[in-house]
One Martini backbone bead per residue (centre of mass of N, CA, C, O) as a GRO file, in nm:
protein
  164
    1UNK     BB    1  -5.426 -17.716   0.949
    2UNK     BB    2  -5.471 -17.881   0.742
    3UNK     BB    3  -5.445 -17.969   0.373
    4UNK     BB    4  -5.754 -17.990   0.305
    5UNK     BB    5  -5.861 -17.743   0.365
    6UNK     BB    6  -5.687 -17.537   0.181
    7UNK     BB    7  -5.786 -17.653  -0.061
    8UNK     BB    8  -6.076 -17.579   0.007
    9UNK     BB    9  -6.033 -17.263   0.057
   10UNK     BB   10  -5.896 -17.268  -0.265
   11UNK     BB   11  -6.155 -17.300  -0.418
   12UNK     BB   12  -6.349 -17.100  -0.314
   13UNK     BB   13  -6.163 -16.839  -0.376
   14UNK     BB   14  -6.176 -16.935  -0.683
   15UNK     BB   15  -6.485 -16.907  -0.713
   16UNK     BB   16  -6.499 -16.590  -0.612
   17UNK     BB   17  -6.371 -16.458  -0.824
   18UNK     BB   18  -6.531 -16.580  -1.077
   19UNK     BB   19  -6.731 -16.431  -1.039
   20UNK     BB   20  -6.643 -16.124  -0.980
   21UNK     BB   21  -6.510 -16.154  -1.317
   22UNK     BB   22  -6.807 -16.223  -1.447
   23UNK     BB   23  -6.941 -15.930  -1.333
   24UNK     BB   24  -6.813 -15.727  -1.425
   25UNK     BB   25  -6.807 -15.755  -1.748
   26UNK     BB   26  -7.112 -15.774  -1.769
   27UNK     BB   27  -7.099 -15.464  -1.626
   28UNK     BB   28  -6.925 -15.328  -1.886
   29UNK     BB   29  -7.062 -15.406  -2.082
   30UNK     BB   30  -7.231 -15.265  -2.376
   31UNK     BB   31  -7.479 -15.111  -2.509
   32UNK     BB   32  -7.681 -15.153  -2.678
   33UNK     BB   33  -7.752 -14.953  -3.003
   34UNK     BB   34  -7.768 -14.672  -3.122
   35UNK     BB   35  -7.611 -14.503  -3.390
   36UNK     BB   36  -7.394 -14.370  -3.653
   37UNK     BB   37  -7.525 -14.358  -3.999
   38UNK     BB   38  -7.219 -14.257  -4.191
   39UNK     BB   39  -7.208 -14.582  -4.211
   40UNK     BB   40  -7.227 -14.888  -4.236
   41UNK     BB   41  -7.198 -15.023  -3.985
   42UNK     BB   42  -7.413 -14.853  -3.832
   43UNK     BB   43  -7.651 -14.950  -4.010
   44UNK     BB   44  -7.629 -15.248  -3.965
   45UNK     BB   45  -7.682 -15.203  -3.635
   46UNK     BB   46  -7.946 -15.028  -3.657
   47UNK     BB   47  -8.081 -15.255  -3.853
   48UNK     BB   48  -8.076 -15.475  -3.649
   49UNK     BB   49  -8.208 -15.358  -3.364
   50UNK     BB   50  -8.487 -15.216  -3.484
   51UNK     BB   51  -8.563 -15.541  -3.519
   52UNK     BB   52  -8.522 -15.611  -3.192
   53UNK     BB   53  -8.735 -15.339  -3.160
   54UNK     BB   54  -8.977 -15.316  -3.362
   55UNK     BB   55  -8.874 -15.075  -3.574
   56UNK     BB   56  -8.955 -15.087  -3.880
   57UNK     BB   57  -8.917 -14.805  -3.982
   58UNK     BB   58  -8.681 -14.784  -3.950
   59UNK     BB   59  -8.537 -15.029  -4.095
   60UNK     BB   60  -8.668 -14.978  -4.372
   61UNK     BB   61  -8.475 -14.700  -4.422
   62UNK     BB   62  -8.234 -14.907  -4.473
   63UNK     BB   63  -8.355 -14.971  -4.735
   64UNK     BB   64  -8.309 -15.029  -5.045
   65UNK     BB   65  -8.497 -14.905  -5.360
   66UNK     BB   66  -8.305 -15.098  -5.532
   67UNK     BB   67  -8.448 -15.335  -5.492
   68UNK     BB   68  -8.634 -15.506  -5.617
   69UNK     BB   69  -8.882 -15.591  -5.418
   70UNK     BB   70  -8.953 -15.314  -5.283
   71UNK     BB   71  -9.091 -15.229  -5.029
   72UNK     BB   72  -9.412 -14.989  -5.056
   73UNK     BB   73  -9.408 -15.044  -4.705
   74UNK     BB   74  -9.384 -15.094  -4.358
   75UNK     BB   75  -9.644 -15.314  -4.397
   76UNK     BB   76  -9.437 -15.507  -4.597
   77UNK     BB   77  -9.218 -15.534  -4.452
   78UNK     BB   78  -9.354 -15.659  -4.176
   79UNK     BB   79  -9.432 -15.932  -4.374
   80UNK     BB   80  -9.207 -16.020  -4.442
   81UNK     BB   81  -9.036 -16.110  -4.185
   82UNK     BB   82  -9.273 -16.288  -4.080
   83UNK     BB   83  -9.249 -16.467  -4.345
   84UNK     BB   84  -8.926 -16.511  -4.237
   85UNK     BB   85  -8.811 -16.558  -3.954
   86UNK     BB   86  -8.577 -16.719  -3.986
   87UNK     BB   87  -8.385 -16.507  -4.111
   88UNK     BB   88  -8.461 -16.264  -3.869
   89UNK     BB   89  -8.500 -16.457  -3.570
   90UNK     BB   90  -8.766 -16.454  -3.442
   91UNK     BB   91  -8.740 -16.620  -3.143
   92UNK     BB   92  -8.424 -16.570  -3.092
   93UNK     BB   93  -8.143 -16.552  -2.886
   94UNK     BB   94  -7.924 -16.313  -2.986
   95UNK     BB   95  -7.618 -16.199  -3.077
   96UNK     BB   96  -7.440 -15.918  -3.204
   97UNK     BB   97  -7.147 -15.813  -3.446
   98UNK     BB   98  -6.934 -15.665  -3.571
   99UNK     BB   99  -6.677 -15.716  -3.756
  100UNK     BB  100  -6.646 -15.587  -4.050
  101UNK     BB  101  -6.514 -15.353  -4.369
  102UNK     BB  102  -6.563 -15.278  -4.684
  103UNK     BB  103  -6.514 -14.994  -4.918
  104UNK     BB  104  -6.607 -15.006  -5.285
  105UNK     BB  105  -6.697 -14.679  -5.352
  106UNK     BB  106  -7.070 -14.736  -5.382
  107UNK     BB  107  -6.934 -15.008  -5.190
  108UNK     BB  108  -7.031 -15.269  -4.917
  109UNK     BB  109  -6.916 -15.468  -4.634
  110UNK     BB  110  -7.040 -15.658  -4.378
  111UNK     BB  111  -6.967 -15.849  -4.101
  112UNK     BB  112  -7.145 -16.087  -3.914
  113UNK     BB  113  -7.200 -16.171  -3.592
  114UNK     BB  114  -7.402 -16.457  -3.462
  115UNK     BB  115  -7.499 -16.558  -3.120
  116UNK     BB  116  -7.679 -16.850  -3.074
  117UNK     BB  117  -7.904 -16.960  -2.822
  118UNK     BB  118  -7.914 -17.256  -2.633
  119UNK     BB  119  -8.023 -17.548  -2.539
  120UNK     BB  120  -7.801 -17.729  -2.348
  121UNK     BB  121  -7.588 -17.945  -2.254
  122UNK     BB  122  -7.315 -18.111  -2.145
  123UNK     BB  123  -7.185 -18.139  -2.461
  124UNK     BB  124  -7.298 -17.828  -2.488
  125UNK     BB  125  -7.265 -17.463  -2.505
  126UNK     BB  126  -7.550 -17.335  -2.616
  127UNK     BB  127  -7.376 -17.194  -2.917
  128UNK     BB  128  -7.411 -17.072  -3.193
  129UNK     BB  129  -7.180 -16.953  -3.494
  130UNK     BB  130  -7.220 -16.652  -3.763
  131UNK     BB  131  -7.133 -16.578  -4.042
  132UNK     BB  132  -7.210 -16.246  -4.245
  133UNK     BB  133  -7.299 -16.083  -4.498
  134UNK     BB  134  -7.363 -15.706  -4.602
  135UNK     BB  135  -7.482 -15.507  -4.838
  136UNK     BB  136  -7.419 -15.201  -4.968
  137UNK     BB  137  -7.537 -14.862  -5.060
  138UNK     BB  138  -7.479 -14.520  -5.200
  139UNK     BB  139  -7.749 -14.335  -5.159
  140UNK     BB  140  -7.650 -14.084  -5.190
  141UNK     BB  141  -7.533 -13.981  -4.887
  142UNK     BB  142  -7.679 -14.303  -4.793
  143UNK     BB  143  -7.638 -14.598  -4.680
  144UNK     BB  144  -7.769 -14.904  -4.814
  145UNK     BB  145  -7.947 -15.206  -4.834
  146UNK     BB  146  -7.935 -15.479  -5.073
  147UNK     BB  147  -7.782 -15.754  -4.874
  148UNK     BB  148  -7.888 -16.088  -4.721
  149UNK     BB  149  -7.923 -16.399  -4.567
  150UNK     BB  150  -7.952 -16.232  -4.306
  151UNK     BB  151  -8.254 -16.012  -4.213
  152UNK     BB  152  -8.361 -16.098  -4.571
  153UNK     BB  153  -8.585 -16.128  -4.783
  154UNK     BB  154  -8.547 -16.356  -5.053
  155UNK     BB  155  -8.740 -16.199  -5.233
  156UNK     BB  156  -8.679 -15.916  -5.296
  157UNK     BB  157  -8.437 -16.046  -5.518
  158UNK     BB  158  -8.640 -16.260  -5.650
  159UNK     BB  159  -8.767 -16.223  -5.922
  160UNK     BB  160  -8.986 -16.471  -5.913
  161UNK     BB  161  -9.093 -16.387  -5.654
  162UNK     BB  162  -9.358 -16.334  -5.432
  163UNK     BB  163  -9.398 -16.121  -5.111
  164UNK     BB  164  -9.718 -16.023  -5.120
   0.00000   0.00000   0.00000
């Protein structure tokens, strides 16, 4: 067998490992879901989800009553997002991830990281990263969101805003 055909055994043999630990990888991610939300984290999660599975009901469950402009109802909350869109990423591809959390007192912050992908080209990953913080608040036994640049109707917390 020549020595230019072994470099080529081993390259082919080589691009189907990378396929076969491509695929296991992808096949062991954990699925996206609902969790327990009796921490920020889950609340920020379970809140993000929701949105993304168009359950607006949820996601406004998690919105603090404490927002200065607080949807009146289910269908305001839902005009605001589709009014926002660009924070909410509606028609966006997105994956999401908690990166962190602190919790002082009856405040906390949950660091978001989100990664957006789009078509790429030959110089480009196809993907920006993109880090976020999301406030919540202790409301009575329950953590609720009461602030956030992504995914947060803008109108919310400016006074002068008027959301609906």
């Amino acid at each position: 067998m020549k020595s230019s055909d072994k470099v080529l055994i081993g390259i082919v043999v080589g691009i189907v490992l990378l396929i076969v630990v491509a695929l296991v990888v992808t096949m062991n991610r954990p699925e996206a879901g609902f969790v327990a939300d009796d921490n920020p984290e889950g609340v920020v999660n379970n809140y993000l989800f929701a949105l993304r599975e168009e359950d607006y009901e949820r996601a406004y469950s998690y919105l603090s009553p404490n927002v200065y402009h607080y949807p009146r109802s289910v269908s305001d909350f839902r005009l605001a997002v589709k009014n926002n869109s660009y924070r909410f990423r509606t028609g966006y591809d997105v994956e999401i991830s908690i990166e962190d959390s602190t919790i002082s007192g009856k405040r906390a912050t949950v660091t978001v990281q989100e990664s957006r992908f789009y078509g790429g080209d030959l110089f480009s990953s196809g993907q920006s990263v993109y880090s976020f913080d999301m406030e919540l608040e202790l409301y009575g036994n329950d953590w609720k969101i009461i602030e956030s640049y992504y995914y947060f109707a803008y109108c919310w917390t400016n006074i002068k805003s008027d959301c609906y």
